[in-house]
KEKE-3310 file (N, C-alpha, C; in steps of 0.2 Angstrom, whole numbers, plus 5000, padded with zeros to 4 digits):
npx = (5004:5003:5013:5004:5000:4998:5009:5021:5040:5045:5054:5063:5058:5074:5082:5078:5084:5080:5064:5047:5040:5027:5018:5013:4999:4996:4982:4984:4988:4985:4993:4997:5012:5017:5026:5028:5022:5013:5015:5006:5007:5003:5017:5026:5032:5032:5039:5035:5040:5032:5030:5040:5032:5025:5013:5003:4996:4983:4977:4965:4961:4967:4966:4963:4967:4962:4972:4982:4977:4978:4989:4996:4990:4992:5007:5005:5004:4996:4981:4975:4964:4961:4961:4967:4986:4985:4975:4960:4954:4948:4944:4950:4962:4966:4980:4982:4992:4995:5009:5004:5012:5012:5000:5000:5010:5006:4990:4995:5000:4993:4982:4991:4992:5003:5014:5005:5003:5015:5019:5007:5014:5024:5020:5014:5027:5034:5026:5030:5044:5060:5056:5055:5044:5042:5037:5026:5007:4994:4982:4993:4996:4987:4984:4993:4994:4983:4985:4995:4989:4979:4990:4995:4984:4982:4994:4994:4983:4986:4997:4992:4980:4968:4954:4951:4939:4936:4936:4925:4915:4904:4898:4897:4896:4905:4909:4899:4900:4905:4911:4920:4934:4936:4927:4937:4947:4941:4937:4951:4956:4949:4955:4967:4968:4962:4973:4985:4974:4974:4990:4991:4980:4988:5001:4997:4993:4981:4966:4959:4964:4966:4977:4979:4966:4952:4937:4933:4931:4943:4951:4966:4970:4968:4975:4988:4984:4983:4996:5002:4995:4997:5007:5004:4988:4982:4992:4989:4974:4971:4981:4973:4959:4964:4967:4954:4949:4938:4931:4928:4935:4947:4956:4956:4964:4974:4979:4985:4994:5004:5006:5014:5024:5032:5031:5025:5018:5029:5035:5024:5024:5035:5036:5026:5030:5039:5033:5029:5036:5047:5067:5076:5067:5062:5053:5044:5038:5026:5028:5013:5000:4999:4997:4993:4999:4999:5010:5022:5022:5018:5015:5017:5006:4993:4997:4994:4992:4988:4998:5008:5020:5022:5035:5049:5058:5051:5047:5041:5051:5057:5051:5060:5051:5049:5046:5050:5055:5057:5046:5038:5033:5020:5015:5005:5003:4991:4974:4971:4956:4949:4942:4947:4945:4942:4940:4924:4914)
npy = (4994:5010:5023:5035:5052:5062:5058:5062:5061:5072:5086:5099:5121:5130:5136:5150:5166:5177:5185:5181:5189:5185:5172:5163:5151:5139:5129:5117:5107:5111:5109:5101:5096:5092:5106:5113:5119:5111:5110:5103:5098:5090:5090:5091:5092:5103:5111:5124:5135:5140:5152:5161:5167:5184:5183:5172:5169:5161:5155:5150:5132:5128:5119:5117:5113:5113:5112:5116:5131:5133:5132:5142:5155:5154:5160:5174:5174:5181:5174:5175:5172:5173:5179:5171:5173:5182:5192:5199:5198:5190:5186:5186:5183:5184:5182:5180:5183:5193:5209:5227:5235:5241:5246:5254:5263:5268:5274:5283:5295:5294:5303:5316:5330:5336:5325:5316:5324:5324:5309:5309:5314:5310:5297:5303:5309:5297:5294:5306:5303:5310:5324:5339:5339:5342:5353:5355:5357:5347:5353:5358:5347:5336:5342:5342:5327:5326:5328:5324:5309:5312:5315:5302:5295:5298:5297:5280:5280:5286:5278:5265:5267:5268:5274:5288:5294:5299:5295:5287:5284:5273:5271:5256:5250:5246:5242:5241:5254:5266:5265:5249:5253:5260:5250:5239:5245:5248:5234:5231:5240:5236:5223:5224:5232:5223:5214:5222:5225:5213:5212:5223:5221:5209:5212:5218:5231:5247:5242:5257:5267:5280:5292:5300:5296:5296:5290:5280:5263:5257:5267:5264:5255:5261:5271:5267:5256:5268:5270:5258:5260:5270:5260:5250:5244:5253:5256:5241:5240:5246:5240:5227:5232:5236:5224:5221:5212:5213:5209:5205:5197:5195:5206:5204:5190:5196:5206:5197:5191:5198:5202:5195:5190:5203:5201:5208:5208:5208:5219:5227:5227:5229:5244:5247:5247:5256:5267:5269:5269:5278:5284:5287:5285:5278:5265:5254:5234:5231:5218:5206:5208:5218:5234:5251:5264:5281:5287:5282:5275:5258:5244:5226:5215:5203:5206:5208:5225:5229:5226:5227:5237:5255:5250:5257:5250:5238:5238:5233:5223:5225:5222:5221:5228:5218:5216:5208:5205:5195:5185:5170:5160:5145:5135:5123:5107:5107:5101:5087:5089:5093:5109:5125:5141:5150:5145:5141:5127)
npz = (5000:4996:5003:5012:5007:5020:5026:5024:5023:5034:5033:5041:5044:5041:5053:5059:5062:5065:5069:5060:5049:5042:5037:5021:5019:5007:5000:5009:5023:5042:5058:5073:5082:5096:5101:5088:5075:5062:5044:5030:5016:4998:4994:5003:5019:5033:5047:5058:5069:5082:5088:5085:5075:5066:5058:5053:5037:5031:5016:5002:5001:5014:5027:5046:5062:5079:5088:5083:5079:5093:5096:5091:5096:5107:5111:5104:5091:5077:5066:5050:5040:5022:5005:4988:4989:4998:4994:4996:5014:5024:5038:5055:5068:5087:5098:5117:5121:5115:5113:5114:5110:5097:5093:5105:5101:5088:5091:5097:5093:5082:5089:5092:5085:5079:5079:5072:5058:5054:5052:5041:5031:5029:5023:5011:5006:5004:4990:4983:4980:4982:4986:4994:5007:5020:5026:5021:5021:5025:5019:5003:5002:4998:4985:4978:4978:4971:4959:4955:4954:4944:4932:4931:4927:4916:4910:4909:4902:4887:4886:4885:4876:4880:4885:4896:4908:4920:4938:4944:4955:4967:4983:4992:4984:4976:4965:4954:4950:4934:4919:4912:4914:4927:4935:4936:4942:4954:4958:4958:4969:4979:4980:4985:4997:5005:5006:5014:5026:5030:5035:5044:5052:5056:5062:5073:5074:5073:5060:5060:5065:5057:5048:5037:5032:5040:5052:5046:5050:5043:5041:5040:5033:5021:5020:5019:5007:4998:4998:4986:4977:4963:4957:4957:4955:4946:4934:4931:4929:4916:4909:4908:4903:4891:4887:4885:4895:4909:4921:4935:4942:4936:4937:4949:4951:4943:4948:4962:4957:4952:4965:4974:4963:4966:4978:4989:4999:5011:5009:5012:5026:5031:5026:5036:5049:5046:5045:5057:5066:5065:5062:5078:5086:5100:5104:5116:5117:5128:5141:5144:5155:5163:5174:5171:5176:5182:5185:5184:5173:5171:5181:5186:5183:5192:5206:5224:5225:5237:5250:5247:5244:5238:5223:5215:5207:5203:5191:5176:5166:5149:5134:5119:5105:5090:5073:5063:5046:5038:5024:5021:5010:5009:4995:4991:4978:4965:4968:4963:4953:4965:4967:4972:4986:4978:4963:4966:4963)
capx = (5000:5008:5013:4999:5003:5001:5014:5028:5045:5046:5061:5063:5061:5078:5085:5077:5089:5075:5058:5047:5035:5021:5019:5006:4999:4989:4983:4990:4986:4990:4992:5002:5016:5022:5029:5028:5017:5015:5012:5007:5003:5005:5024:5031:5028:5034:5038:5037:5042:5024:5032:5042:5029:5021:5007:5001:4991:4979:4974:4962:4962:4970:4963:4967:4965:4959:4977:4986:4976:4979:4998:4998:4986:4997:5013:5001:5003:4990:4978:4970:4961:4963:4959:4973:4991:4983:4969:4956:4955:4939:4943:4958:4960:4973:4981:4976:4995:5000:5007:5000:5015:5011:4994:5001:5011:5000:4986:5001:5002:4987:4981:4994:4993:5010:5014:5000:5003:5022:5017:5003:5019:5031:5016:5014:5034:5034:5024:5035:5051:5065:5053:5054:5035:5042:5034:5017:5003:4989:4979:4995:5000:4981:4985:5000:4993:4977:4988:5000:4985:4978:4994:4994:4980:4981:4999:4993:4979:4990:5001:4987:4974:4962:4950:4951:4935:4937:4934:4918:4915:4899:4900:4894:4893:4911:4911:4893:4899:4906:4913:4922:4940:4932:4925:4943:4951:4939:4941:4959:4959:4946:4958:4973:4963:4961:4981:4983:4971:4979:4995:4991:4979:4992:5004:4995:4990:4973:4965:4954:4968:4971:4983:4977:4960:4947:4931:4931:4933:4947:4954:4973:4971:4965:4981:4993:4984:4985:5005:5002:4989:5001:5013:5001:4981:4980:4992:4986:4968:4972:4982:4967:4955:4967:4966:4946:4949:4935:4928:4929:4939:4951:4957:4960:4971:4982:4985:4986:5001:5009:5011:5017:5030:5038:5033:5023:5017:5035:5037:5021:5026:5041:5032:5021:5034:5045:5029:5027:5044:5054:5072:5078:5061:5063:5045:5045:5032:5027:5023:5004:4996:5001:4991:4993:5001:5001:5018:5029:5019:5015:5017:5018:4997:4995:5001:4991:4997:4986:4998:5013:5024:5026:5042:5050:5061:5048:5047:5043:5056:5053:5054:5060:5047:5054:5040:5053:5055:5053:5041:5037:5025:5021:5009:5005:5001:4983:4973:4965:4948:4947:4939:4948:4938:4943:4938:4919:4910)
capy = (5000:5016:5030:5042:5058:5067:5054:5061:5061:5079:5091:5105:5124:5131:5139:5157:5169:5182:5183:5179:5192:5181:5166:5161:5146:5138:5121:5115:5107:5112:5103:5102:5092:5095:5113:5117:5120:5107:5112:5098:5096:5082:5087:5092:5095:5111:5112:5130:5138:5145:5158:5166:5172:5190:5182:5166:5169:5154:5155:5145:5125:5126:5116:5115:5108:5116:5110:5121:5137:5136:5134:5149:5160:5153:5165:5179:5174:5183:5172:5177:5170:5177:5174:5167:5178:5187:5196:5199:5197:5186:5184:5188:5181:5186:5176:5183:5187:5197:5213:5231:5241:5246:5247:5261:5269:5271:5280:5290:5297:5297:5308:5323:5333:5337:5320:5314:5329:5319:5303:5308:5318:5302:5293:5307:5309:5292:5294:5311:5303:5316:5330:5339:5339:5340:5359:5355:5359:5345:5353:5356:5339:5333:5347:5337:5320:5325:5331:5316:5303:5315:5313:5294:5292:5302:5293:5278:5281:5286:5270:5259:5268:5267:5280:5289:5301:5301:5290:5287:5278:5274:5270:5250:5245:5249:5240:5243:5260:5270:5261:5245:5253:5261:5243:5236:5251:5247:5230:5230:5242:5232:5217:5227:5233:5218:5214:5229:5223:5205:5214:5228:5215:5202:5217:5220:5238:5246:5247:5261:5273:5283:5299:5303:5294:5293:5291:5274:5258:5256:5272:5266:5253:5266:5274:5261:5253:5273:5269:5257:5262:5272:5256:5242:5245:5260:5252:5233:5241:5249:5236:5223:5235:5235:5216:5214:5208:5218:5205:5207:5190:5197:5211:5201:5186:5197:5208:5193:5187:5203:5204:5187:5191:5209:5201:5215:5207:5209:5227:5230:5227:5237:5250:5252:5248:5262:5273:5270:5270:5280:5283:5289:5283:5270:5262:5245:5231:5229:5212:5207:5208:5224:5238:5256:5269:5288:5288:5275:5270:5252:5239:5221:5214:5198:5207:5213:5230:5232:5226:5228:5244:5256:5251:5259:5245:5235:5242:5228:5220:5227:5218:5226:5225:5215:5214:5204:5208:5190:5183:5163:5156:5137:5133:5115:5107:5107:5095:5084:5088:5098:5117:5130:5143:5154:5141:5137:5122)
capz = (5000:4994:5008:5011:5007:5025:5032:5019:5028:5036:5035:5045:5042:5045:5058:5059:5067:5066:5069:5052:5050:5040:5032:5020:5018:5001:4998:5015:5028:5047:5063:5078:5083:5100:5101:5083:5068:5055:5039:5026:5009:4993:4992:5009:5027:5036:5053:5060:5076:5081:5094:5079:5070:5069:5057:5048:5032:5030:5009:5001:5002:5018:5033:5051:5067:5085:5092:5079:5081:5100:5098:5086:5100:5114:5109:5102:5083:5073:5061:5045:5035:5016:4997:4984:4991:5003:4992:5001:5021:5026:5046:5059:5078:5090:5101:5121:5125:5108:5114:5111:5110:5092:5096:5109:5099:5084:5095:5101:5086:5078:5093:5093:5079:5077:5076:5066:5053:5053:5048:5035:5026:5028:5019:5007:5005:4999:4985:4982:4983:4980:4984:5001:5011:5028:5030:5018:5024:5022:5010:4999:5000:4994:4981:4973:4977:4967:4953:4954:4953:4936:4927:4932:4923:4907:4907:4906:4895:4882:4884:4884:4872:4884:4884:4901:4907:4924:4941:4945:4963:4972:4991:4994:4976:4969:4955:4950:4944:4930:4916:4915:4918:4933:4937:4937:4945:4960:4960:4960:4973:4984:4984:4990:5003:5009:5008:5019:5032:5033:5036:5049:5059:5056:5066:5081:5072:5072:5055:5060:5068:5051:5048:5030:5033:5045:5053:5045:5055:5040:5038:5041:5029:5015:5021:5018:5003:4995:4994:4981:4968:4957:4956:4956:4954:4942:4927:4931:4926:4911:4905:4908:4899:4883:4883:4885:4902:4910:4925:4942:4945:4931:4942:4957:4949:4941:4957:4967:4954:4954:4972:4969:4959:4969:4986:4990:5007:5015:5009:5018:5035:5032:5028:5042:5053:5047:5047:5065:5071:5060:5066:5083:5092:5103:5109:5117:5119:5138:5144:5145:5162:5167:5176:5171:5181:5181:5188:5182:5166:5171:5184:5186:5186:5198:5210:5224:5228:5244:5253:5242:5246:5230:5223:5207:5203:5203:5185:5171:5161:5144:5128:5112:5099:5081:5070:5060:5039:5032:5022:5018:5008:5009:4992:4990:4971:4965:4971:4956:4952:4969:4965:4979:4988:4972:4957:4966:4961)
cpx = (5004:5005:5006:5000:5004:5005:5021:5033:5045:5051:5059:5064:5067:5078:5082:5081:5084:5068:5055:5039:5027:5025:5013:5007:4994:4988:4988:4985:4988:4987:4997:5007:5021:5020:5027:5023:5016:5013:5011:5004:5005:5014:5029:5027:5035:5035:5040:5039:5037:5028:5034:5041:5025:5014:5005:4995:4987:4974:4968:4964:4966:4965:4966:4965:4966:4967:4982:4985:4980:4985:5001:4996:4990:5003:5012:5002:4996:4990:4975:4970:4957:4962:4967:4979:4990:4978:4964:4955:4946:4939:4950:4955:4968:4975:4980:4984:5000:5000:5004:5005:5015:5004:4995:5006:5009:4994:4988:5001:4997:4982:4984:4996:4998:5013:5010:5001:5012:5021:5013:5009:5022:5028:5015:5022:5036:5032:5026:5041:5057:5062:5053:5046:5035:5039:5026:5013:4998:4983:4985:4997:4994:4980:4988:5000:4988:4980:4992:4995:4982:4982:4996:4993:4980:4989:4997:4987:4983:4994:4997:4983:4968:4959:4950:4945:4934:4937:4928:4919:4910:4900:4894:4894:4899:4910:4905:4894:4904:4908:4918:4931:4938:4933:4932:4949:4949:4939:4948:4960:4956:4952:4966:4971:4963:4971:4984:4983:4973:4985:4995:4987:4985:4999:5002:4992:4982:4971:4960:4957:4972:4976:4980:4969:4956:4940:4929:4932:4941:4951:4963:4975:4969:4973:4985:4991:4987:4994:5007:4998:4992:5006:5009:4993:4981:4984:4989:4978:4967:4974:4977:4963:4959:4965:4957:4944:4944:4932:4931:4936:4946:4956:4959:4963:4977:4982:4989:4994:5006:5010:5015:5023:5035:5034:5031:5019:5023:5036:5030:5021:5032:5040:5029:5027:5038:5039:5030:5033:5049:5062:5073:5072:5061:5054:5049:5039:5031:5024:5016:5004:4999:4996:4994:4995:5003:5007:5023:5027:5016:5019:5015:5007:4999:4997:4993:4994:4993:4990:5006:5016:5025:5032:5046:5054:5058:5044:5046:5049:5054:5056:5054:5054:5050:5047:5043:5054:5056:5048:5042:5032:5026:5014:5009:5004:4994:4983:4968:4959:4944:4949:4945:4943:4939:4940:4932:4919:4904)
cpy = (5006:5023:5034:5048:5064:5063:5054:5062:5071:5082:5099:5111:5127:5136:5146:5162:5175:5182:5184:5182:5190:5174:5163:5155:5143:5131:5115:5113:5108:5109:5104:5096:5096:5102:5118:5114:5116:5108:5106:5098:5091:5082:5089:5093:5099:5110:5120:5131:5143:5153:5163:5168:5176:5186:5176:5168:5162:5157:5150:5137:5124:5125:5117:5114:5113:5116:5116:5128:5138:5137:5142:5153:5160:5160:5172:5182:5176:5175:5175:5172:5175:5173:5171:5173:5182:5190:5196:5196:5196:5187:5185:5183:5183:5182:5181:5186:5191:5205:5219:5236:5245:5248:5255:5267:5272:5278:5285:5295:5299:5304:5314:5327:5336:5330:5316:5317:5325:5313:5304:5312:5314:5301:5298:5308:5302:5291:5300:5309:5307:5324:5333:5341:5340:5349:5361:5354:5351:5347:5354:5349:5334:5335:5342:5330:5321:5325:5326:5310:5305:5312:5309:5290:5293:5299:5286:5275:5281:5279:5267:5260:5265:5272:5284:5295:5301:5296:5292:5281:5278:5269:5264:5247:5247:5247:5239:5250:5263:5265:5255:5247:5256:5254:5240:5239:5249:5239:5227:5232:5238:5227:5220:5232:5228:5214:5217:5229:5217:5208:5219:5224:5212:5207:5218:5228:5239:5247:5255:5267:5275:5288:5302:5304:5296:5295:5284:5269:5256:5261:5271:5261:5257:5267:5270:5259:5261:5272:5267:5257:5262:5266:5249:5243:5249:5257:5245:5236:5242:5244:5230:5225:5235:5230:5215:5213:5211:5214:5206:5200:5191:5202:5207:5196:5189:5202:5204:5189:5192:5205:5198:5188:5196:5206:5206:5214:5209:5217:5234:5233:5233:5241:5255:5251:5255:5270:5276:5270:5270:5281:5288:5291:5277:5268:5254:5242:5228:5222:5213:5204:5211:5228:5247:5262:5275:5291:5286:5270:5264:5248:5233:5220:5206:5198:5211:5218:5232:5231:5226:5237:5246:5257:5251:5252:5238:5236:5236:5227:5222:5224:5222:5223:5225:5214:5208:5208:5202:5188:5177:5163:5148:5136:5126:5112:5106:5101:5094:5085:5091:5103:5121:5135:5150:5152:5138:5133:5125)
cpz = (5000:5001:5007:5013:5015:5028:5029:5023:5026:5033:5038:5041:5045:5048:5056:5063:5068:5066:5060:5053:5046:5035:5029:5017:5014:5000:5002:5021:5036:5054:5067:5081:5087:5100:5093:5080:5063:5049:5034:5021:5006:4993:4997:5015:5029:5042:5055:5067:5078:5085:5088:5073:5071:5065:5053:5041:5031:5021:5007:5000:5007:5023:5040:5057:5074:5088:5087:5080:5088:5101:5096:5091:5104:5115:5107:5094:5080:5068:5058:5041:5027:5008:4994:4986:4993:4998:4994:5007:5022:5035:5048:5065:5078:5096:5109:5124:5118:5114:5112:5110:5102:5092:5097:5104:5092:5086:5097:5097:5082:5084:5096:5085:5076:5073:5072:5060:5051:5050:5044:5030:5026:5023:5012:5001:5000:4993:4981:4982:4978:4983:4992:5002:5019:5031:5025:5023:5021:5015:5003:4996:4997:4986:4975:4973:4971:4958:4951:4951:4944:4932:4927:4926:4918:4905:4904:4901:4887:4882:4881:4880:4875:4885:4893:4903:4915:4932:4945:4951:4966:4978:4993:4991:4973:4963:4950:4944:4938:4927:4917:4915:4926:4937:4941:4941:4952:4963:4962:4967:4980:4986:4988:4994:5009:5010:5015:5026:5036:5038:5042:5056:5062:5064:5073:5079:5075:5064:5054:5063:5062:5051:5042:5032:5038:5047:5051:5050:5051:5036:5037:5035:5022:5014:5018:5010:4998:4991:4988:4974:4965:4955:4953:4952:4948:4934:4927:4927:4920:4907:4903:4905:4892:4880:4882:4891:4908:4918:4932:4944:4940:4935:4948:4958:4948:4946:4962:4962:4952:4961:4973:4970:4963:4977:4992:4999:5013:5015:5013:5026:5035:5033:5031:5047:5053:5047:5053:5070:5068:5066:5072:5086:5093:5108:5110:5119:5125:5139:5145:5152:5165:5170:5174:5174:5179:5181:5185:5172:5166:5177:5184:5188:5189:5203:5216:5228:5236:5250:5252:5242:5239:5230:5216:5204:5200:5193:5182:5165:5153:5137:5123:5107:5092:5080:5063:5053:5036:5029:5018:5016:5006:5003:4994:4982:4974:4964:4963:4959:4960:4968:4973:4979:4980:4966:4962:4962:4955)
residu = (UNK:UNK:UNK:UNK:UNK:UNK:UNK:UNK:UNK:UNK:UNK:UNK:UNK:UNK:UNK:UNK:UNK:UNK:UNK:UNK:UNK:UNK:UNK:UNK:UNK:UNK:UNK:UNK:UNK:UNK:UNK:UNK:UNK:UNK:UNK:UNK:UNK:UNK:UNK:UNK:UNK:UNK:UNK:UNK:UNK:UNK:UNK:UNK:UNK:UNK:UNK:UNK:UNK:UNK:UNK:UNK:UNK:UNK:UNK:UNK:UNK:UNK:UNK:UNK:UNK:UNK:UNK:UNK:UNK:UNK:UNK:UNK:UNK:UNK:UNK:UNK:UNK:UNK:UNK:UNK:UNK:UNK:UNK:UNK:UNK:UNK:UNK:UNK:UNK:UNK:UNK:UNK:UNK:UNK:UNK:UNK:UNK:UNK:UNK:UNK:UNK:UNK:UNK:UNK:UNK:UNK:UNK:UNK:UNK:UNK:UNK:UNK:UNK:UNK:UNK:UNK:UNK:UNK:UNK:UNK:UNK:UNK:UNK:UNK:UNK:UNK:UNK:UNK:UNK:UNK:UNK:UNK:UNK:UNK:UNK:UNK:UNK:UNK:UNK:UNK:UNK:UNK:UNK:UNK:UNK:UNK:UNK:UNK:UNK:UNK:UNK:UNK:UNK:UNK:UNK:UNK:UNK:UNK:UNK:UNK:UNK:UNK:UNK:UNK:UNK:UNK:UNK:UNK:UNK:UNK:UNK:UNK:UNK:UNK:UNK:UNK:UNK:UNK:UNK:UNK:UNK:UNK:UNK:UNK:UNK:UNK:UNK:UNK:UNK:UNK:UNK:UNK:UNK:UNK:UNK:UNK:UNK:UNK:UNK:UNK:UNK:UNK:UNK:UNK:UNK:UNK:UNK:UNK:UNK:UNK:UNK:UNK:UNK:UNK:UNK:UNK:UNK:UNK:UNK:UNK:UNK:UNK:UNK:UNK:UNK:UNK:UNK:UNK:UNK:UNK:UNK:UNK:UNK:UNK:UNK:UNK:UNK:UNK:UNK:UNK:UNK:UNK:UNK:UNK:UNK:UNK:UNK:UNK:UNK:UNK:UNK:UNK:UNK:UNK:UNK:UNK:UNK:UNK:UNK:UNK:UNK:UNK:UNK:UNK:UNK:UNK:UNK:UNK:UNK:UNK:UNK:UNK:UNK:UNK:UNK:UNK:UNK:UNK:UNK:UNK:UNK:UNK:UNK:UNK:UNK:UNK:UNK:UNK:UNK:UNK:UNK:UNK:UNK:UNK:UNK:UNK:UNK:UNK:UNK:UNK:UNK:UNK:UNK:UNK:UNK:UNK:UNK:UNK:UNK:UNK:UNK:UNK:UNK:UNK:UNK:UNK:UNK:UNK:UNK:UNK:UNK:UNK:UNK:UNK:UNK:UNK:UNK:UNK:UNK:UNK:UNK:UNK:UNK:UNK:UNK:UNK:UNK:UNK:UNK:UNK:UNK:UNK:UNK:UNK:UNK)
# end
């Protein structure tokens, strides 16, 4: 009787010497062995190191088992659950002892207007690069994006001979309106939305603590996704309207296979990372089961202080925060004659 396939002989992943800030997994199934993570499909098994990871992506045709998620929650690994290479984010969980220090220093920031007019110029700057913006005002800087994203579009109109007459967008229903490069424009940008989200959850972030955006529950994700329009979404559509390719599924393949291809989940994290703790600011992530203090910032929780003298040294041990810079992906091969959650039935 020929091996079956979840019983293929293992091999380890190797040695990480850094934390491994996501890992997506396709066509896979996961499970627990011991301490670590097992990843298994038709042509290999995985063994992770659940502790050092900031977030696990779980893609279509992957399964997994009650013992798996708990080992990943235990450490405070983020889970999402997402379309084909992260395009669209269906569900998150968080594990109960992930920290909050970017949490903290996000709200720090989005709540002082000095600082918050700092990072939405970073994010601006970005999409400037060479240009100084470090003493624009916000309405300038909406000024030169608005005129930047114009000559975008009327560039690649002209490449593409695709006729450009403006964007048209209705709030519930993107892709019901304007015509089909419109259509494909909002499509695209929905699924790098949901990229975004994966990534910012997967982080410990909020998506709903904007700097450009807000008022949404999703405004930091708007933020974030805005970095890549001009790069990714705005030619992909254009080119897709040249060929015919007008369909909503059309739009969210070939994004999902150009981010693919530049890897564009790794250079997310970066991103937010280097938004929220650009250089010469040192935040740290404080152990969980703390209690708050107006004095000292925080002390030791489990403790009862009623009978407990105040005592400063009693100060918690403070763990730097890595949100890592790797990115794995574990596909599996297609399973014969089984549809993924992408190819229904």
């Amino acid at each position: 009787m020929a091996d079956i396939w979840w019983k293929a002989h293992p091999h380890d992943l190797h040695r990480l010497t850094d934390r491994v800030s996501s890992i997506y997994v396709e066509r896979s199934h996961l499970d627990r062995d011991e301490n670590a993570v097992v990843i298994i499909n038709k042509r290999e098994t995985v063994r992770v190191p659940a502790a050092m990871i900031a977030v696990m992506l779980l893609g279509p045709g992957t399964r997994t088992t009650h013992g798996a998620i708990r080992l990943l929650a235990d450490p405070g690994t983020a889970v999402c659950w997402v379309g084909e290479q992260g395009v669209r984010m269906y569900a998150a969980g968080l594990g109960p002892s992930r920290g909050a220090g970017l949490l903290h220093r996000q709200a720090w920031l989005v709540t002082r207007t000095k600082e918050r007019l700092g990072v939405a110029r970073a994010m601006y700057g970005m999409r400037f690069p060479g240009e100084d913006v470090s003493t624009s005002t916000m309405q300038q800087l909406r000024g030169r994006e608005g005129a930047r994203i114009r000559k975008l579009y009327q560039e690649h109109s002209r490449r593409t001979g695709v006729p450009w007459n403006g964007r048209v967008y209705k709030p519930g229903d993107a892709f019901a309106a304007g015509d089909d490069l419109n259509r494909l424009l909002s499509a695209a940008n929905a699924a790098l939305y949901g990229i975004c989200h994966a990534v910012i959850v997967g982080l410990g972030a909020s998506p709903g603590l904007g700097f450009v955006h807000t008022g949404s529950a999703t405004s930091f994700v708007m933020d974030i996704a805005d970095l890549y329009k001009a790069e990714y979404t705005i030619p992909l559509a254009f080119d897709l309207a040249a060929k015919g390719l007008v369909d909503e599924r059309d739009a969210r393949t070939a994004l999902r296979d150009r981010i693919a291809e530049t890897r564009l989940l790794g250079r997310v994290v970066n991103d937010i990372k280097t938004l929220l703790t650009p250089d010469g600011v040192d935040f740290d992530t404080p152990e969980t089961n703390e209690l708050w203090d107006e004095r000292t910032g925080t002390v030791p929780g489990g403790v009862n202080w009623s009978s407990t003298p105040m005592d400063l040294d009693l100060a918690p041990t403070i763990v730097p925060a890595d949100m890592g810079q790797q990115h794995i992906t574990i596909i599996g091969p297609d399973l014969d004659g089984v549809p993924t959650d992408e190819e229904p039935r």
